[in-house]
C-alpha distance (Angstrom), angle and dihedral (degrees) to the residues before:
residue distance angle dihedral
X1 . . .
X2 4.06 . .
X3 3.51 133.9 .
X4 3.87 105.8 -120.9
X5 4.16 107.5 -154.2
X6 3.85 94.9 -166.1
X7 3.66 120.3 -177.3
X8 3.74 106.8 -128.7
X9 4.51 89.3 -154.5
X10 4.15 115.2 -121.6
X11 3.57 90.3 -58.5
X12 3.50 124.2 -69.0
X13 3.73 108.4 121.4
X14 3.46 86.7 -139.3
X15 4.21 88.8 53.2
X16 3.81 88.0 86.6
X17 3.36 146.5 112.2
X18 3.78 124.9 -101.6
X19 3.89 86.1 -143.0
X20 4.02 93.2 47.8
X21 4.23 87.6 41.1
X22 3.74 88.3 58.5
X23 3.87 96.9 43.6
X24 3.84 93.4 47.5
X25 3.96 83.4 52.7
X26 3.73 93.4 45.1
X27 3.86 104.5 35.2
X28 3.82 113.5 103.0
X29 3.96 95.0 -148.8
X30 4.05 118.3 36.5
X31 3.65 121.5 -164.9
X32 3.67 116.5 -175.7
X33 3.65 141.2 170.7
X34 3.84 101.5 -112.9
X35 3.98 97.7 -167.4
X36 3.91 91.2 58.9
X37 3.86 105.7 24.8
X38 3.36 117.9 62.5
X39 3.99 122.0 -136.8
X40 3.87 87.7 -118.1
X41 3.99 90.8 77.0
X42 3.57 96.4 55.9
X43 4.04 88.6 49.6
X44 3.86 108.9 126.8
X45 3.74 91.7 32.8
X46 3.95 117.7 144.5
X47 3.92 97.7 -167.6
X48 3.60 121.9 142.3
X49 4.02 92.0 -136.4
X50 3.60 129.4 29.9
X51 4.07 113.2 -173.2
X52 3.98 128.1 -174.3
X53 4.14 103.6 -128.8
X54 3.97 86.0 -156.5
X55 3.53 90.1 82.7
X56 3.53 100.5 41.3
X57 4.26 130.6 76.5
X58 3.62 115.4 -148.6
X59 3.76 105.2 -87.3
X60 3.40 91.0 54.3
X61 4.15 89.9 54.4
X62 4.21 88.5 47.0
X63 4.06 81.3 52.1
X64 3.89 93.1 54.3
X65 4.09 93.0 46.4
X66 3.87 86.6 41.8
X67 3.33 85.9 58.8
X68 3.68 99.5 44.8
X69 3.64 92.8 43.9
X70 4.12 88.4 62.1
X71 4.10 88.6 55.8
X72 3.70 94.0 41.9
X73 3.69 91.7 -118.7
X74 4.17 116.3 152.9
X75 3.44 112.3 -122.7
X76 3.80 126.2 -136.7
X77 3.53 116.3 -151.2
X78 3.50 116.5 -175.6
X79 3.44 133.0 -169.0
X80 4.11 133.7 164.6
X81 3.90 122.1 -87.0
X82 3.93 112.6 -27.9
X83 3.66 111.5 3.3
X84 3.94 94.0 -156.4
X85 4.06 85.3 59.1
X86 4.11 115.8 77.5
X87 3.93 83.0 -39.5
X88 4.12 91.8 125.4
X89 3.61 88.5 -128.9
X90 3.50 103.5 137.3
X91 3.68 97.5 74.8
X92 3.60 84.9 52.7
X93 3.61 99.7 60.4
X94 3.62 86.4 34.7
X95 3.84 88.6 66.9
X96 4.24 92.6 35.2
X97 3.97 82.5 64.6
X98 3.48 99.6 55.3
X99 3.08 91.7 47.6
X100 3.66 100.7 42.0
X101 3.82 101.4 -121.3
X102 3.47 119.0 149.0
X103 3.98 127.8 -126.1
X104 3.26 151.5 156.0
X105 3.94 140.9 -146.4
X106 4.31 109.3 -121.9
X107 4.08 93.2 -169.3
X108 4.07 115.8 -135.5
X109 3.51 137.1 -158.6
X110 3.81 117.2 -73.0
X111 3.36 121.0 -111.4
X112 4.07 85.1 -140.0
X113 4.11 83.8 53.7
X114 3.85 94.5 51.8
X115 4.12 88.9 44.5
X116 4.17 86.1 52.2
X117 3.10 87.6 46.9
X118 3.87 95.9 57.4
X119 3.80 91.3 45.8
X120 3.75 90.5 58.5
X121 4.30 80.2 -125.6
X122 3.53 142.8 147.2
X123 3.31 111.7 -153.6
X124 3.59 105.7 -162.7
X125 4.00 108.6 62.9
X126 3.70 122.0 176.5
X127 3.57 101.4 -114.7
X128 3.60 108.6 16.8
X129 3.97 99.4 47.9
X130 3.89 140.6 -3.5
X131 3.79 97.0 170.0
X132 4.17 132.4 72.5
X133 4.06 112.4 -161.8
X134 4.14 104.9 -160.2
X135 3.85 100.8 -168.6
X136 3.63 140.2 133.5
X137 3.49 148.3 -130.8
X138 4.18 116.3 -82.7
X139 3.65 99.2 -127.0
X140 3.62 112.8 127.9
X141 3.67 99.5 1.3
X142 3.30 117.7 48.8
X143 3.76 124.5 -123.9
X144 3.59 128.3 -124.2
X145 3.44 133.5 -101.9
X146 4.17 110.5 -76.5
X147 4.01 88.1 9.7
X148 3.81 89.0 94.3
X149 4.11 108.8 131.6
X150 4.14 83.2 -119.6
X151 3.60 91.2 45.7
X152 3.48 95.3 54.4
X153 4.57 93.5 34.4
X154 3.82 76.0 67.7
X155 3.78 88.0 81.5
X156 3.86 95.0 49.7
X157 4.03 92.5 -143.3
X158 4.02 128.6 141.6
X159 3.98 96.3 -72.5
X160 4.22 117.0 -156.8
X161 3.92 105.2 -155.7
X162 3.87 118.3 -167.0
X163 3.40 123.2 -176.1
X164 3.64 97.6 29.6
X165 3.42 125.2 100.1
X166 4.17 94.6 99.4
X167 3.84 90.0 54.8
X168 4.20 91.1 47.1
X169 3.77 99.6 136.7
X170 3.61 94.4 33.0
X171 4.15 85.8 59.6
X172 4.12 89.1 44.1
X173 3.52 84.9 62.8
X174 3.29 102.0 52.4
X175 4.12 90.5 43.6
X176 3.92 102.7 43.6
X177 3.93 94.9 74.9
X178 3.92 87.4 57.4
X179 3.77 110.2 39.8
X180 3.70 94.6 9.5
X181 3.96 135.8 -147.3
X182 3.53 103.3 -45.5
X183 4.07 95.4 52.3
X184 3.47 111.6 132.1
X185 3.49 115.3 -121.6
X186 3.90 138.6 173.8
X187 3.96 129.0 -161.6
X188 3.96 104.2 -160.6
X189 4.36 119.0 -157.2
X190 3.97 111.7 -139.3
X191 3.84 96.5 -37.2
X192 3.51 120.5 -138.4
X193 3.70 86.7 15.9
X194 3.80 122.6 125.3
X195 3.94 86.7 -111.3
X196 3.74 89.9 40.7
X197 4.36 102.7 154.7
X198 3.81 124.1 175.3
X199 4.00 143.5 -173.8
X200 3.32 136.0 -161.4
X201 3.54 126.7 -167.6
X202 4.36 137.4 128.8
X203 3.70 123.6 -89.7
X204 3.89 88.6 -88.1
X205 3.86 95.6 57.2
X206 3.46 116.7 27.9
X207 3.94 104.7 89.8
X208 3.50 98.9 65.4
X209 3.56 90.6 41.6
X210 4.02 87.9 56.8
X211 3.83 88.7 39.9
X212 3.91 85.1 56.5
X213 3.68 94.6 56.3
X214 3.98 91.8 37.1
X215 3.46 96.8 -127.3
X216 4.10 115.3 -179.5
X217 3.75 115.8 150.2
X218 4.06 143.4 16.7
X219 3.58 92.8 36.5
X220 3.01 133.2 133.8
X221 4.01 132.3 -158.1
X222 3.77 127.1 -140.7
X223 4.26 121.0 -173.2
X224 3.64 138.9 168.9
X225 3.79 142.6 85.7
X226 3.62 97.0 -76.9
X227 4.01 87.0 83.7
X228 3.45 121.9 108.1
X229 3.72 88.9 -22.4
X230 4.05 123.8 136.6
X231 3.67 94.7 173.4
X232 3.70 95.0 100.9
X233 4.04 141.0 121.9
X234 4.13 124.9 -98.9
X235 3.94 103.1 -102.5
X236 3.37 106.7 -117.9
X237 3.36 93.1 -115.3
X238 3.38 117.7 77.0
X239 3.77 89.9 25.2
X240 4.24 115.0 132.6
X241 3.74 104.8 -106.7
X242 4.05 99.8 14.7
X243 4.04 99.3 117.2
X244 3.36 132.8 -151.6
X245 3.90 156.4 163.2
X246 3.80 92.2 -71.7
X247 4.17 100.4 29.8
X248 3.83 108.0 38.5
């Protein structure tokens, strides 16, 4: 028996894993996060239970995989995009070792990836940034020491921010001394979703263009240079003359 933590991707059913696809399918027990996986990924699925994690704190979840563990029945546990990123595993597995309960970690598309994706952007150009920050936004939880958004503007790479979008001007404030006023920046709506929405604006513009749209949860928000910008070096990859292992 092992408990399978599969990341589901940021929403398209299609986002997924081959390897998480086939464990959903095969899994006897499936426990999912219904407000950020939708019932489409778990189509095909021959498990005896399905339950809805939303509704359920975490002793309640070790009880379920308790009880699965005692019938030998693989678990499914299914969370959105990358379950090693904000997917409140760790207490999880915390638990699952105590108790001796195997698992394993099925990674998932990032909700960062999927938002890239949208943009049509790289977001490492030689040049203008070799470095992606995925953070959040200290609300509720604290953040530690030299984790601060300004602490971490001070580098001046492509930044991720989850958890943001109701603390927008707040976060400006903390990035305009660092990449300044004109930054590009984009504040993506449930990417990948059917009601997927996006803006993209600079440091000095982008709340009222979010207020416009009304914006206020499962967004995510993506700054730096590499944004809409073509003024970039050749990689040295793919450049004529630049040799390597596999082009001598």
């Amino acid at each position: 028996m092992t408990v399978y933590f599969i990341g589901a991707g940021p929403g398209d059913p299609e986002l997924i894993t081959v390897k998480g696809q086939r464990l959903i399918r095969s899994c006897a027990v499936i426990i999912y996060a219904g407000s950020l996986v939708p019932t489409a990924v778990l189509e095909g699925h021959h498990a005896e239970q399905v339950i809805n994690s939303a509704e359920l704190h975490l002793e309640q979840i070790i009880e379920l995989i308790k009880t699965a563990h005692h019938k030998g029945q693989d678990v499914a546990r299914v969370h959105s995009g990358d379950p090693s990123l904000y997917g409140a595993i760790g207490e999880q597995i915390r638990c699952l070792r105590e108790l001796e309960i195997p698992f394993e970690i099925i990674p998932g598309v990032t909700a960062t990836s999927a938002c890239a994706a949208l943009l049509g952007a790289e977001l490492t150009l030689p040049d203008v940034s070799q470095s992606v920050i995925l953070t959040r936004y200290a609300d509720k939880t604290a953040m530690p020491a030299g984790e601060e958004l300004s602490s971490l503007a001070q580098h001046g790479a492509t930044m991720a921010i989850h958890l943001g979008v109701n603390h927008l001007e707040k976060i400006i404030s903390e990035l305009l001394p660092h990449y300044g006023a004109d930054c590009p920046i984009a504040v993506i709506h449930r990417a990948t979703w059917p009601d997927q929405d996006w803006v993209v604006g600079t440091l000095a513009d982008i709340a009222a263009k979010v207020q416009a749209k009304g914006f206020r949860r499962t967004a995510l928000i993506l700054v730096g240079r590499v944004l809409g910008n073509d003024v970039f070096s050749e990689s040295s990859l793919y450049r004529a003359g630049h040799a390597h292992l596999y082009r001598p």
